[in-house]
C-alpha positions as CSV (number, residue, x, y, z in Angstrom):
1,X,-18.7,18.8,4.1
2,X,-16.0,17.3,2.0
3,X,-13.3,19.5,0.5
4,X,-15.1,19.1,-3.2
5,X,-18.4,20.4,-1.5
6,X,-16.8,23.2,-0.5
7,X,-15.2,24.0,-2.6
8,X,-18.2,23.8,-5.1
9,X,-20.5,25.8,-2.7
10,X,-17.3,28.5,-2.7
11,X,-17.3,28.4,-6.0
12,X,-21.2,28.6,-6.5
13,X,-21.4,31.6,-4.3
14,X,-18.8,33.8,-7.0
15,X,-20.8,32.7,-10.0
16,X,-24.1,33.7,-7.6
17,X,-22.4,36.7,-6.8
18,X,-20.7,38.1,-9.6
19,X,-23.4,37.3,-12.5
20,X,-20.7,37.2,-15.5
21,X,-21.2,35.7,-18.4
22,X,-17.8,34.7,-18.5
23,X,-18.0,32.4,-15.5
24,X,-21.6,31.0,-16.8
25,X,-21.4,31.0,-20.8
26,X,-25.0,29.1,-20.8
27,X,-26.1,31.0,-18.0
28,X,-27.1,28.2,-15.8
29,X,-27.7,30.0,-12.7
30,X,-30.3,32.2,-14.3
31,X,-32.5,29.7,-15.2
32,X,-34.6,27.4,-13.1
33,X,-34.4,23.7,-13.3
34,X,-37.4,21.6,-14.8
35,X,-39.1,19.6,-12.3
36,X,-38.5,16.3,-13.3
37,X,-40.6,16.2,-17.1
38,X,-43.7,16.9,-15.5
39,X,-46.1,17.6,-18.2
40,X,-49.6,19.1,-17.8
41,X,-52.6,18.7,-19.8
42,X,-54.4,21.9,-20.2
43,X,-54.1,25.7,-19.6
44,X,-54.2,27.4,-16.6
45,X,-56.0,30.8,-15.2
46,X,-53.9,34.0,-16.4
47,X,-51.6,35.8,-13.6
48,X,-52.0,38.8,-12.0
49,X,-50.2,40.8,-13.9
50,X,-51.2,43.5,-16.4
51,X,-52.2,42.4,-20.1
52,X,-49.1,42.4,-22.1
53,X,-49.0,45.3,-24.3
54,X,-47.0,45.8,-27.9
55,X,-43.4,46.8,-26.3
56,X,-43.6,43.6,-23.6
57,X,-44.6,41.5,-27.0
58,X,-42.3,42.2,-28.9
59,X,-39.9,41.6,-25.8
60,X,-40.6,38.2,-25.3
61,X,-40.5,37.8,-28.8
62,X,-36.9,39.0,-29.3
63,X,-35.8,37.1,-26.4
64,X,-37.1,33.8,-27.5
65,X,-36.1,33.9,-31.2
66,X,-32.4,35.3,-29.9
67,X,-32.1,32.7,-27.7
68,X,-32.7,29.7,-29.3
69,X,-30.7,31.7,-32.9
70,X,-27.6,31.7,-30.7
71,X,-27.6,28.9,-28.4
72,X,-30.1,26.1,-29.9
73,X,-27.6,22.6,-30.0
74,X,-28.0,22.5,-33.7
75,X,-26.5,25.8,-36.4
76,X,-28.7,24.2,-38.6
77,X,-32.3,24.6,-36.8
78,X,-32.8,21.0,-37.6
79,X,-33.1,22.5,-41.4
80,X,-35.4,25.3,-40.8
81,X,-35.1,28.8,-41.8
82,X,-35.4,30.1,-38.3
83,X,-34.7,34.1,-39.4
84,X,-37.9,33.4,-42.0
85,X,-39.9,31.9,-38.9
86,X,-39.5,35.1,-37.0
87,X,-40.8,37.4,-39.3
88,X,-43.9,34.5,-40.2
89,X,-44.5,34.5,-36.5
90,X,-44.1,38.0,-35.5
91,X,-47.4,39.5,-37.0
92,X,-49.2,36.5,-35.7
93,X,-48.0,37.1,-32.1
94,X,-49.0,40.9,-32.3
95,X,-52.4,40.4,-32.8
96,X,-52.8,37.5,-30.9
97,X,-56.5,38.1,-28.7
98,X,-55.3,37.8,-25.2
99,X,-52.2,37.1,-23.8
100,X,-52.8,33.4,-23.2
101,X,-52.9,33.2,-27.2
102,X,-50.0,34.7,-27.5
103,X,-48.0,32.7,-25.4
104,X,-48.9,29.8,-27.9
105,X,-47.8,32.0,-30.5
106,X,-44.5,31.7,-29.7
107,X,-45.0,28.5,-28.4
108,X,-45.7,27.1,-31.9
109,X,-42.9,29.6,-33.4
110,X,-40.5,27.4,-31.6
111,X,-42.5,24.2,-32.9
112,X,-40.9,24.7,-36.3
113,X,-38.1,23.3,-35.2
114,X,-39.9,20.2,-34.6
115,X,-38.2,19.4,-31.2
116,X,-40.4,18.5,-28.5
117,X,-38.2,20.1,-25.7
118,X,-38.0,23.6,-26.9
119,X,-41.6,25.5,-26.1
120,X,-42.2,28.0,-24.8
121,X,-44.9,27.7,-21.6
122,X,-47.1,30.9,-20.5
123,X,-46.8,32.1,-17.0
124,X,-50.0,30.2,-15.6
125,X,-48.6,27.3,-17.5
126,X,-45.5,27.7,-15.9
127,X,-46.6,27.7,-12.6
128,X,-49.2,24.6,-13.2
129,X,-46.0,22.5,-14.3
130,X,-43.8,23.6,-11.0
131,X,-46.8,22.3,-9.2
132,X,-47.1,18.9,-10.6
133,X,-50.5,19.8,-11.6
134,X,-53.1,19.7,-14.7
135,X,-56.9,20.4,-15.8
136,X,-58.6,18.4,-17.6
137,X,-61.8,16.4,-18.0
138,X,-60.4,13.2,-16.2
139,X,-60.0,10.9,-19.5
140,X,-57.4,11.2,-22.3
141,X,-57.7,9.1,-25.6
142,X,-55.9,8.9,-29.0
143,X,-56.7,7.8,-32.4
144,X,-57.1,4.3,-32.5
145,X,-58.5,1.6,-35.4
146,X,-59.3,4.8,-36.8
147,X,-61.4,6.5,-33.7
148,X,-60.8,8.4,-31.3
149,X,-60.8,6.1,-28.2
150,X,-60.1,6.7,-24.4
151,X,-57.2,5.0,-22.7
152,X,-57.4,6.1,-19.3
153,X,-59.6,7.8,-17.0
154,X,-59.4,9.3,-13.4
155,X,-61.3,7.2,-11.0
156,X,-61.7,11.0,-9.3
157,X,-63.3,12.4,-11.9
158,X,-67.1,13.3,-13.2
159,X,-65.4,11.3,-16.9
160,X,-65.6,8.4,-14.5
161,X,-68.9,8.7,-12.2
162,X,-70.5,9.2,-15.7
163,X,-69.9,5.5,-16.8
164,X,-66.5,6.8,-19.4
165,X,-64.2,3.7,-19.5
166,X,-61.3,2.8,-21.6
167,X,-61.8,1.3,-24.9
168,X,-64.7,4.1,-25.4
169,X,-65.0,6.0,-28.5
170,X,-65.5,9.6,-29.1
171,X,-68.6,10.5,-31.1
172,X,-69.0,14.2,-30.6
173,X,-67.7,17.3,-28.7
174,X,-70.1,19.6,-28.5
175,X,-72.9,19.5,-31.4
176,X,-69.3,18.7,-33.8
177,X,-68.5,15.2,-35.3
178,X,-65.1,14.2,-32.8
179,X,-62.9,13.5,-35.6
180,X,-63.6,16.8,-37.6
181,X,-62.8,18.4,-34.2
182,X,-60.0,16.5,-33.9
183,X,-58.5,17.5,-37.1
184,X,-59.2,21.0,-37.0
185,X,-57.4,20.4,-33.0
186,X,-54.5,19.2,-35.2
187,X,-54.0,21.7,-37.6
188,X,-53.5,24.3,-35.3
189,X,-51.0,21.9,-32.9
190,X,-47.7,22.8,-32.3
191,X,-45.1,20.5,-34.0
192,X,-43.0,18.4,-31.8
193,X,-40.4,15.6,-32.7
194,X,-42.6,13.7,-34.4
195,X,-46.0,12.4,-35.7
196,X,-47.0,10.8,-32.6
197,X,-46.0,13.5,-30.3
198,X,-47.9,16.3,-32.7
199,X,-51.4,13.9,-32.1
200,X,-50.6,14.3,-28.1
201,X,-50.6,18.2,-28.7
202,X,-53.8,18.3,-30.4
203,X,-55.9,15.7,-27.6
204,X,-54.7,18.5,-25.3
205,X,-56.1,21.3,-26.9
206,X,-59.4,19.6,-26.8
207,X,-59.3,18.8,-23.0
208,X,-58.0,22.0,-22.0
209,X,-59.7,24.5,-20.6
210,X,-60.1,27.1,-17.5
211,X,-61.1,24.8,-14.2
212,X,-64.7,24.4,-13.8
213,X,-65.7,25.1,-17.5
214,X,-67.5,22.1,-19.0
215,X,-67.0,19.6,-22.4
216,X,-69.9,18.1,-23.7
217,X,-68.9,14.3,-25.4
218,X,-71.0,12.1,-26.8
219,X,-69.4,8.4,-26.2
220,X,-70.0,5.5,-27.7
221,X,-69.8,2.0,-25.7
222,X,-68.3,-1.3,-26.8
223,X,-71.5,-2.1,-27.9
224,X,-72.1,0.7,-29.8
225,X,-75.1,2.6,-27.6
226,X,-74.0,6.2,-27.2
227,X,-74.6,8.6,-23.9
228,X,-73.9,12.5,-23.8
229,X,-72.1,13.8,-20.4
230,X,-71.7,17.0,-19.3
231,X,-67.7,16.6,-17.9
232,X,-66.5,19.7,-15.8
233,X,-62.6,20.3,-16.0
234,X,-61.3,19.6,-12.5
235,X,-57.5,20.6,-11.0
236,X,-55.7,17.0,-10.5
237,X,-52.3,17.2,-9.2
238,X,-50.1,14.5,-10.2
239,X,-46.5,14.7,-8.4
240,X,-44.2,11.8,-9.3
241,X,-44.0,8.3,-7.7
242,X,-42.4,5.2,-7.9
243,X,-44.1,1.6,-6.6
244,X,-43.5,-1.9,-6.8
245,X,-44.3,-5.6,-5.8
246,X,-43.8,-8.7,-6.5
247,X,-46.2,-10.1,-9.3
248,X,-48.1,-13.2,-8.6
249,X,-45.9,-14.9,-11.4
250,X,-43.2,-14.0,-9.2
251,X,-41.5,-11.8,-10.8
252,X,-41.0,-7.8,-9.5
253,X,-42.6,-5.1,-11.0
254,X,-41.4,-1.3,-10.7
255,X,-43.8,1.2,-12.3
256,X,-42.4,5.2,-12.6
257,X,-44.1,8.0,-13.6
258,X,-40.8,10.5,-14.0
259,X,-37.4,10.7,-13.5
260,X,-37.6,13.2,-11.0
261,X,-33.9,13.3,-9.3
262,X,-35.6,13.0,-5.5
263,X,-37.0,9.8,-6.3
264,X,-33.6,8.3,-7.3
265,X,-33.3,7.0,-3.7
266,X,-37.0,5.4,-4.0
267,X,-36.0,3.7,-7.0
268,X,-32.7,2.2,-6.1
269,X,-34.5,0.9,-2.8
270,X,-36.7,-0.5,-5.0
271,X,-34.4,-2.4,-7.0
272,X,-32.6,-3.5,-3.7
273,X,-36.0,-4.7,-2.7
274,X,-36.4,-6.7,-5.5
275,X,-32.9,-8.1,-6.2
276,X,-33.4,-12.2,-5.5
277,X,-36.8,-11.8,-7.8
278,X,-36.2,-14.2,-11.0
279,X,-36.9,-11.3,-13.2
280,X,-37.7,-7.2,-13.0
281,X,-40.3,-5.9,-15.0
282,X,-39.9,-1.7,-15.1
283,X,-43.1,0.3,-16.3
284,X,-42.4,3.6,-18.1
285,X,-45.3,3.6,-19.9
286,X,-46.6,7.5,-19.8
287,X,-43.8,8.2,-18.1
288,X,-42.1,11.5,-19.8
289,X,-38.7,12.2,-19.0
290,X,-36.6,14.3,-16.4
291,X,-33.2,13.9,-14.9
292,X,-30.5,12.4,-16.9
293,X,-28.8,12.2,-13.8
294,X,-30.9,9.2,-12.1
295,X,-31.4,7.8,-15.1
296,X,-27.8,6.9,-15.3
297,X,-27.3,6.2,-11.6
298,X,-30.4,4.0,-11.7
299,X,-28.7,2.5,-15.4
300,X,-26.1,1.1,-13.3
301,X,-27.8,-1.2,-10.8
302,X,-28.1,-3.2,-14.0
303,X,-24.6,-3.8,-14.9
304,X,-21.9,-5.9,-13.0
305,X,-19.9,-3.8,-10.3
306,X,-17.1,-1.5,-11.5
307,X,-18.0,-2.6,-15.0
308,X,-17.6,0.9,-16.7
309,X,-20.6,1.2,-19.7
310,X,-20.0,4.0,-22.2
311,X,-23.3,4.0,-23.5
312,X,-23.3,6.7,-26.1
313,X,-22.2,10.5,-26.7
314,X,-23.8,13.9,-26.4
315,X,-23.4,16.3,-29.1
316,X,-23.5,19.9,-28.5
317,X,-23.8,23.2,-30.7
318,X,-20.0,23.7,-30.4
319,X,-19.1,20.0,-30.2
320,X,-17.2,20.8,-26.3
321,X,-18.7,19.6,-23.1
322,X,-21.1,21.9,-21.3
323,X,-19.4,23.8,-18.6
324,X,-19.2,26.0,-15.6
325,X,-16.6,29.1,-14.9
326,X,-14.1,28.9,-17.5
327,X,-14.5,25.2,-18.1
328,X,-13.3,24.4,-14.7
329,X,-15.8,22.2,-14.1
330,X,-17.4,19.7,-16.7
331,X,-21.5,20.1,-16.3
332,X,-22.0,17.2,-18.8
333,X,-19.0,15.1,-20.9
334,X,-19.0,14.4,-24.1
335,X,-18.7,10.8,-23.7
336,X,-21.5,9.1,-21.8
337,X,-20.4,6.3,-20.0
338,X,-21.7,4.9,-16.0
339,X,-19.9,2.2,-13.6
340,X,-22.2,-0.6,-12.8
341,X,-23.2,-1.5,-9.1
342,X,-24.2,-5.3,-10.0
343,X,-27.5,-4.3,-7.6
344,X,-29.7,-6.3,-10.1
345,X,-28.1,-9.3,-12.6
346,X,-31.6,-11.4,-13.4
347,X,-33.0,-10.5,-16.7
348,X,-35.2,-7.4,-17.6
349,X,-38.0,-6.0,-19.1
350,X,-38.8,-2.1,-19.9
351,X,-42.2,-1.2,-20.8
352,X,-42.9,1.3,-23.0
353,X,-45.5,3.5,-25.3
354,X,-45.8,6.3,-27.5
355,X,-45.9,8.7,-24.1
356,X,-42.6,7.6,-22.8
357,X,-40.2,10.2,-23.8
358,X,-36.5,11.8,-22.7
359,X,-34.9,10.0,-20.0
360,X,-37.0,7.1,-20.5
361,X,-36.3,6.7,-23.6
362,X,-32.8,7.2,-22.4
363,X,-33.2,4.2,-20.0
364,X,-34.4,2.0,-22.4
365,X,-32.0,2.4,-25.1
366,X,-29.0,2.4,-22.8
367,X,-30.3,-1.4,-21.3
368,X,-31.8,-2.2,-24.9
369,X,-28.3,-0.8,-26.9
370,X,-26.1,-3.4,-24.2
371,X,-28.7,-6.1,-24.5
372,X,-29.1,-5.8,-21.0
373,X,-33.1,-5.6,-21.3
374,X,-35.8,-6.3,-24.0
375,X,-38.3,-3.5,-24.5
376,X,-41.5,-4.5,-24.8
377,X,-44.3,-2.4,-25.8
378,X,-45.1,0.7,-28.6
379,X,-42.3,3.0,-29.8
380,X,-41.5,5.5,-27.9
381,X,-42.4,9.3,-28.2
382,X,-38.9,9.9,-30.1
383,X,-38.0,13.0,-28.1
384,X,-34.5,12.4,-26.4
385,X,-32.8,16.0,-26.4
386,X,-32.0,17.8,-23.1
387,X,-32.2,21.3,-22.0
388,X,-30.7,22.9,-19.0
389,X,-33.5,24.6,-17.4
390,X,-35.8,27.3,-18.1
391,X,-35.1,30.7,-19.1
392,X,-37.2,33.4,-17.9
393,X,-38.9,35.1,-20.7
394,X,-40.0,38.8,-20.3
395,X,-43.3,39.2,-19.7
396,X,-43.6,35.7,-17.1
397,X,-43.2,33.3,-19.3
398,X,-40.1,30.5,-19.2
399,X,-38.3,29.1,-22.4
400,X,-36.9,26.0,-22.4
401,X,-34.4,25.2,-25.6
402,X,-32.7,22.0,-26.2
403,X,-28.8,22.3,-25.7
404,X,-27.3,18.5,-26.2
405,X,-28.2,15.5,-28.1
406,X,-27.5,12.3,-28.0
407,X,-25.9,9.7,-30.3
408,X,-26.2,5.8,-29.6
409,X,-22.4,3.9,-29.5
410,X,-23.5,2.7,-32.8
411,X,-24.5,6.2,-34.2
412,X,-28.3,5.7,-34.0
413,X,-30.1,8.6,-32.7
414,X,-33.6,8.3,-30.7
415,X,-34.8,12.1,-31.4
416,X,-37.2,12.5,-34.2
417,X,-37.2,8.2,-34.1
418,X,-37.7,6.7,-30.9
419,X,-36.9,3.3,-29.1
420,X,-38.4,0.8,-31.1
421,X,-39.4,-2.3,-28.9
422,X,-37.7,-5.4,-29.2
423,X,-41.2,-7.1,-29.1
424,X,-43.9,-5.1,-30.1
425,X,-47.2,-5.0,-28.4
426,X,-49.5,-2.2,-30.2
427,X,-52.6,-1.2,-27.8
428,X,-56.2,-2.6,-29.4
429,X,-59.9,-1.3,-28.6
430,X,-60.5,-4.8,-27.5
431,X,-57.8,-5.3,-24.7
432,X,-59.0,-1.4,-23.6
433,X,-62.7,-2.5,-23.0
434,X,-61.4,-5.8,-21.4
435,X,-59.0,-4.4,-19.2
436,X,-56.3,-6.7,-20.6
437,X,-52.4,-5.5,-20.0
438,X,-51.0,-7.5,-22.6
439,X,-48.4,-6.1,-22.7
440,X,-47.2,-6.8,-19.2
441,X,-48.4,-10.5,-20.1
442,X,-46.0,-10.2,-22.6
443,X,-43.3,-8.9,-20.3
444,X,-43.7,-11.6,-17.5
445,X,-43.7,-14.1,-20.6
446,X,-40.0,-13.4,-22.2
447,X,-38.9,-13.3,-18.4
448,X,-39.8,-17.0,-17.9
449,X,-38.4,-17.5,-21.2
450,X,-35.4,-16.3,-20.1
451,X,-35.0,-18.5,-16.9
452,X,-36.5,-16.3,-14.7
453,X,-38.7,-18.7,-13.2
454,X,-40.7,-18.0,-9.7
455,X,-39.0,-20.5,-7.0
């Protein structure tokens, strides 16, 4: 262990020890850190613990509205009257029917803020997302041409042995019309940081529900003949990965589903892999965030070695860096800025949709902002803020509360926005029910353009 390590595992051990808020004033070491953006897609059976009763409520409720009033990154609530919210919420979260409702109570409470980081996730919940896992039906779908239309579906799954393919539509759930249920879904959505992101929240509601419970849909097929399936929600656990290959055009292809900080290695010895390929295609499509950490480390296999990048600057609610035991040690700096490694110097493409969110996003604006790489693709979900880790909430549940934005060199923000691709390629019923990627056609297209040529 180097003299650094040490002295940072001495130093840990204190802070462990002594618990003061003095030497953690965002009290890092009592929260738990977010395993790498996982995201789950329905609800999860209640814990064992007694029903939550008035006192407990309120508890929770204090703690969450206290927390985010004096440490949320922006004074301003993002311009919402956040002492009004509290007492709106408040009566709702009393009488809320079981304690499952209540936790999205206070889960949409925090949605005022329109901020797709800060939620607040029940206890169940909780656990699902430590567990890379989710329950669902084994499709998801989104409004498209103006139906609702699947995108993808679990090979695994009954939506799949019962004939559901992409490029589907919706006709009805249950005995309702799919797109009243959809809108009555969205209405009672939480907010998040923007339009797109909302319409995500309300397909969930639909699909969730407690494993082995049943949706009835009535689909219709490309030709327009509709069947009726009886779909039972199944567990699927869904732990990050990273893969790659070489493309038949030649060029290499990396495909991530989260930035979760033990895959960094993966994903540099993926780019090593690939290195004397004419031209790197990286898929973040659906992929939702996690570690700004390997984002940055993986940023700089990009850029020529020792080349120092500052590629934009955090803001946070006191406009000082975040930090550890009387600012001794700098947990995140104001400026952001990475060294390049020169691992990769061919030209790039990102690939991105309305799903890709946080340190994706991240990525792609920090290649996209140095012309570095084109994005290709759908705007992105518009949801770079970072928080620190969750906060226990009485009562079992965990807050998490963004604590730093982030501010392109040029003073562009992504939050509330998103990347906007430097060659658009919106997603049509006809390329689902085809099975046509066009947009890594596209990709592998604007890489030979570019000279990356196989041979």
């Amino acid at each position: 262990m180097t003299p650094i390590s040490r002295l940072a595992a001495m130093l840990l051990a204190v802070l462990l020890a002594s618990g003061c808020a003095a030497f953690d004033p965002h009290n890092l070491l009592s929260r738990t850190s977010p395993p790498g953006g996982a995201a789950t897609d329905g609800p999860v059976p209640p814990p064992a613990t007694p029903a939550l009763g008035e006192v407990r409520r309120l508890a929770a409720l204090d703690f969450v509205w206290t927390t985010v009033n004096e440490r949320y990154h922006d004074p301003k609530f993002n311009g919402v009257d956040w002492a009004a919210a509290r007492e709106r919420w408040k009566p709702l979260a009393l009488a809320a029917a079981t304690d499952e409702a209540f936790w999205d109570v206070l889960d949409r409470m925090t949605g005022e803020l329109r901020d797709s980081h800060t939620r607040v996730d029940s206890p169940g919940r909780a656990e699902r997302i430590a567990r890379f896992e989710s329950v669902g039906p084994g499709f998801s779908f989104r409004p498209l041409g103006g139906r609702l239309v699947v995108t993808a579906v679990d090979r695994e799954s009954d939506a799949w042995w019962s004939g559901v393919r992409p490029g589907m539509a919706l006709v009805e759930l249950g005995a309702e019309p799919a797109q009243s249920a959809y809108a009555k879904a969205l209405a009672e959505a939480r907010d998040g940081s923007t339009a797109q992101v909302k319409r995500l929240y309300a397909a969930r509601r639909i699909l969730a529900g407690e494993p082995g419970s049943k949706l009835i849909v009535t689909f219709a097929r490309g030709d327009g003949t509709p069947f009726t399936v009886s779909l039972e929600r199944r567990v699927a656990r869904n732990p990050p990965r990273v893969a790659h290959r070489v493309l038949p055009s030649g060029h290499g292809y990396i495909r991530l589903t989260s930035w979760d900080q033990p895959l960094q290695g993966r994903m540099v010895e993926a780019i090593e892999t690939l290195k004397d390929t004419p031209g790197l295609v990286i898929d973040l499509r659906g992929n939702p965030g996690g570690s700004a950490l390997m984002v940055r480390n993986v940023a700089a296999r990009f850029f020529p070695g020792k080349e120092k990048v500052v590629f934009g600057r955090a803001t946070t609610r006191t406009g000082k860096p975040v930090t550890l035991a009387f600012e001794w040690i700098d947990l995140l700096k104001i400026e952001q800025e990475l060294e390049g490694t020169g691992t990769y110097a061919r030209p790039v493409t990102v690939l991105l949709n309305a799903s890709s969110g946080s340190g994706s996003e991240l990525f792609a604006a920090i290649l996209q902002s140095q012309g570095r790489a084109t994005v290709v693709g759908e705007t992105s979900c518009g949801c770079l803020l970072a928080f620190l880790g969750y906060a226990a909430v009485p009562g079992g549940g965990k807050l998490a509360y963004s604590e730093v934005g982030f501010i392109l060199p040029d003073g562009r923000r992504i939050e509330g926005v998103g990347v906007v691709p430097d060659v658009p390629v919106p997603a049509t019923v006809a390329d689902l029910l085809s099975d046509r990627d066009r947009v890594l056609e596209e990709a592998q297209e604007i890489l030979r353009r570019k000279g990356g040529e196989h041979g």
